[in-house]
N, C-alpha and C positions, 0 to 999 in steps of 0.2 A: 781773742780781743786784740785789736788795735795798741791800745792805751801803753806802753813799754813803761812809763813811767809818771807820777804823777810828785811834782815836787817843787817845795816851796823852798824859796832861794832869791831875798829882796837882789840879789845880782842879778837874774833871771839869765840871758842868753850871757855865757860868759865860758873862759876855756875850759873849767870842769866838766861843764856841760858839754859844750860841743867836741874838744879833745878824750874827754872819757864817756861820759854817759850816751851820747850819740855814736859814736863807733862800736863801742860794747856792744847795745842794742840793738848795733845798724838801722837806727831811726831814719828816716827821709822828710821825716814832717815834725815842728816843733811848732807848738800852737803856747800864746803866750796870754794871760787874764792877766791885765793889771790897766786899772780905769786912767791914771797920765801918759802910759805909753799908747794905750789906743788913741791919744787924743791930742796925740802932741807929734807933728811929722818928723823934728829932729830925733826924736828917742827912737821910731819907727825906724829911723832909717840907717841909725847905729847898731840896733839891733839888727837888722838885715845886712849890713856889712859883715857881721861879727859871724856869720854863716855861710861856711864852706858851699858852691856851687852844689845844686843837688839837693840843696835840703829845705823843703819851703818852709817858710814862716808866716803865721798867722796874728794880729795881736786883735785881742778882744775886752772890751769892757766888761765887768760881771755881770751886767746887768743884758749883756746879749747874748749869753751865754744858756739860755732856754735850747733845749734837742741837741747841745752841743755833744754830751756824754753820749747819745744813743749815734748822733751819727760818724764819732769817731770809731766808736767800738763797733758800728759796719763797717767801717772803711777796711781796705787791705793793706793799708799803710802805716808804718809804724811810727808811731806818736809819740813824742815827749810834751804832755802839761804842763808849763810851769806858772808857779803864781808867786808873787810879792810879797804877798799878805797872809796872815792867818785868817783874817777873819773871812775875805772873799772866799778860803775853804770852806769854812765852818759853814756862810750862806748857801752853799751851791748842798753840801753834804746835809745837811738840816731839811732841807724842802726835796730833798731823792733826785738832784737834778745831776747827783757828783757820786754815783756809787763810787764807794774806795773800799778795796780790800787791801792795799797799803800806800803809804803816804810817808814818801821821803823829804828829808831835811838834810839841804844841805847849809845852808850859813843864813843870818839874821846877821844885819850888824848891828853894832851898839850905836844906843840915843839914849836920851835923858829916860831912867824909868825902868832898863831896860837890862836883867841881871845877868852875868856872866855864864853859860852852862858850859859848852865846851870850847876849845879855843876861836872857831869861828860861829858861834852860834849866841847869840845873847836875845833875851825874850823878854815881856812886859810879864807882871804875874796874872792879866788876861788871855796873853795868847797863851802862855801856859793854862790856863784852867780848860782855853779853848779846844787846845789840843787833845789836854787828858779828857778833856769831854768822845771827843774822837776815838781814842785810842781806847776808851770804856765801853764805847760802842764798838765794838771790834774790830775798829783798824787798825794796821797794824802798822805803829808809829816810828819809824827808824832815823835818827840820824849817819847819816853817811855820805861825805862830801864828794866821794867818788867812787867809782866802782870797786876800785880799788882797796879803800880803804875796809877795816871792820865796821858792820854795821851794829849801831848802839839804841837798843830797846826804849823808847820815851818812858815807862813804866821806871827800869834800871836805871835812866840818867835823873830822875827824879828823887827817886833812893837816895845815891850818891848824893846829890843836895840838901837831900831832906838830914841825911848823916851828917854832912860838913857843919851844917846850921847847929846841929845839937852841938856838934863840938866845939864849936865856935862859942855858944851860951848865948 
C-alpha cells in the first residue's frame, strides 16, 4: 500500500509533517482533504511553499474524494493523507471510501467547546465520540505528533480523562 500515513492535524502541511513524518516515510506525495483549502488559492499556495522540492501536493475537497483511496493505494508512491477535521474522516470511513487500519493524531487546537487531552491535542465531546466510534470499529487510533515521539492509544487517553474527571468530582 501506498497510504504511509493517514493523519489528522487542523495544521495540516506544517514542519512535523514535512521535517518528520515525510522523511521517516520517505513520502514523495502528500495529498491534503480539507474543503477551505481546496478552495481558497492563498492557503493552496502556502501550503505548497511549505513543501520541500520533490514532494507533490494535492489538495482536495471531501466531497471529491470518491476512488480517492483505491487509487492511491495503486499508486507506487508514497502518501501522506492529511485531513483538518474529524468529521471529513468519520464521512469518507462510514461509506468504505476511507479503509483505515490506523489513524494518527497529531494536534487539534483549542476553540470554544473544545477540552484539553494532551498538550497539543484538544477535541469537542463529538469529535471524541467520532473518534472512539472509529477506534471501536477497529482502527487503530494513536496520538503521536511525531515520529519520534511515543505513540498514545485513543482507548488509553480516554482512561486517563475518564480518571482525571472522577477525581476531579
Amino acid at each position: 500500500m501506498s497510504i504511509e500515513l493517514v493523519r489528522l492535524d487542523d495544521r495540516l502541511i506544517h514542519g512535523q509533517v514535512v521535517a518528520g513524518w515525510v522523511k521517516v516515510l520517505s513520502c514523495t506525495r502528500i495529498v491534503v482533504v480539507d474543503d477551505e483549502v481546496a478552495h481558497d488559492p492563498f492557503e493552496e499556495s502556502l501550503m505548497r511553499i511549505a513543501v520541500p522540492e520533490g514532494i507533490d501536493v494535492e489538495l482536495l475537497a471531501a466531497a471529491d474524494c470518491d476512488g480517492l483511496y483505491q487509487e492511491l493505494d495503486r499508486s507506487p508512491r508514497k502518501t501522506i493523507l492529511l485531513f483538518s477535521g474529524v468529521a471529513d474522516i468519520l464521512e469518507l470511513f462510514s461509506h468504505g471510501k476511507l479503509p483505515l487500519p490506523k489513524l494518527n493524531i497529531g494536534g487539534v487546537a483549542f476553540s470554544e467547546g473544545r477540552e484539553q487531552l494532551t498538550e497539543s491535542l484538544f477535541l469537542s465531546e463529538e469529535e471524541i465520540r467520532m473518534l472512539a466510534k472509529m477506534a471501536n470499529s477497529g482502527v487503530y487510533v494513536e496520538v503521536r505528533p511525531t515520529p519520534f515521539d511515543k505513540a498514545i492509544d485513543f482507548h488509553e487517553l480516554l482512561k486517563v480523562r475518564d480518571a482525571r474527571r472522577l477525581a476531579e468530582g
